[in-house]
C-alpha positions as CSV (number, residue, x, y, z in Angstrom):
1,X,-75.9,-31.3,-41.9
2,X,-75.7,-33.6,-44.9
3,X,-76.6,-30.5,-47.1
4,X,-73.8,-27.9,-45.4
5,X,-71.4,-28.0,-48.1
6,X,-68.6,-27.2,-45.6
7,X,-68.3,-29.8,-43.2
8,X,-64.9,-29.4,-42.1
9,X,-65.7,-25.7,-40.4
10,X,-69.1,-27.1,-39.4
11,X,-66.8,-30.1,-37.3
12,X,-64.5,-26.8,-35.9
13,X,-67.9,-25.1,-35.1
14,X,-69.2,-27.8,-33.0
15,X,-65.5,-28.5,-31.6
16,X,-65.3,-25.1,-30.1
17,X,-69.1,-24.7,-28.9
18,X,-68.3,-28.2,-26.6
19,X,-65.4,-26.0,-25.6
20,X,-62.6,-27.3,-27.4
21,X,-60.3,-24.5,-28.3
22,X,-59.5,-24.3,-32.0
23,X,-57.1,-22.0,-33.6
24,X,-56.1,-21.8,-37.2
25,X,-53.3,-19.4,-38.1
26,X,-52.5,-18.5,-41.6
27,X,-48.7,-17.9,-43.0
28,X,-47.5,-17.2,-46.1
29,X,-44.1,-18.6,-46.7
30,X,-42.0,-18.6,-49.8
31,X,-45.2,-17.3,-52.0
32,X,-47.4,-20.6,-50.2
33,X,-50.2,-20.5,-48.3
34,X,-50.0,-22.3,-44.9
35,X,-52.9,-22.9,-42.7
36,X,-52.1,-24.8,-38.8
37,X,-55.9,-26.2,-37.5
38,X,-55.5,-27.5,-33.5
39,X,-53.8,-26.9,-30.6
40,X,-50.6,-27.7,-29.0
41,X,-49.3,-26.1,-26.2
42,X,-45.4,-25.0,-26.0
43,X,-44.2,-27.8,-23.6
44,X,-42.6,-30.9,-24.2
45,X,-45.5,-32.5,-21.9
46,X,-48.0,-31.5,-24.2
47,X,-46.4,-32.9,-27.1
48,X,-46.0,-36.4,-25.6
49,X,-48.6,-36.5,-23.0
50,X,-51.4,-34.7,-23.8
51,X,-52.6,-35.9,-26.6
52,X,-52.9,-32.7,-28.1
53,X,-52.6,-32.1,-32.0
54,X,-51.9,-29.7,-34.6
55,X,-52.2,-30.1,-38.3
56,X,-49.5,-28.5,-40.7
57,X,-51.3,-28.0,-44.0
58,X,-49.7,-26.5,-47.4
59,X,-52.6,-24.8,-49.1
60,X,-53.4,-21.8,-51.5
61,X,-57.0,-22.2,-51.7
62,X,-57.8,-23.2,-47.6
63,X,-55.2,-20.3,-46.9
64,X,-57.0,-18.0,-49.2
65,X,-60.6,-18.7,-47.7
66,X,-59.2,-18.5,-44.1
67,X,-57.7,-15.1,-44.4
68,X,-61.1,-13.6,-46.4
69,X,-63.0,-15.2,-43.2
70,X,-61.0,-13.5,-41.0
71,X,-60.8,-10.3,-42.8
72,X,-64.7,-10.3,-43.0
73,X,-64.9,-11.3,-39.3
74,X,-62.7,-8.3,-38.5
75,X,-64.5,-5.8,-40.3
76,X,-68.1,-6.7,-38.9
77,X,-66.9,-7.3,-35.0
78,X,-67.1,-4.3,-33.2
């Protein structure tokens, strides 16, 4: 792992395959990109209780490699 030059998606990789359910949706708002990495459920319960989280991240670049990810992931799953 060391040598994986992404280790933030290789973290997210192993997240999910323990079953941890990790979303990352992509916005572009007033020409920036967003990008929202975690989880958190609608209710107020969730929010205080849970311990759930969700990150809120202003980027060009980690919008920009999400959406070709996803594009690419679209076109090769049947």
């Amino acid at each position: 792992m060391p040598d994986d030059p992404n280790l933030r998606q290789r973290a997210y990789l192993t997240a999910v395959r323990r079953g941890a359910k990790v979303r990352v949706p992509l916005a572009q708002i007033g020409g920036r990109g967003w990008v929202v990495v975690g989880n958190l459920n609608g209710g107020e319960v969730s929010a205080k209780l849970n311990r759930e989280l969700a990150l809120k991240v202003a980027s060009d670049e980690a919008y920009s490699y999400l959406a070709d990810v996803f594009w690419y992931d679209w076109d090769v799953t049947p």
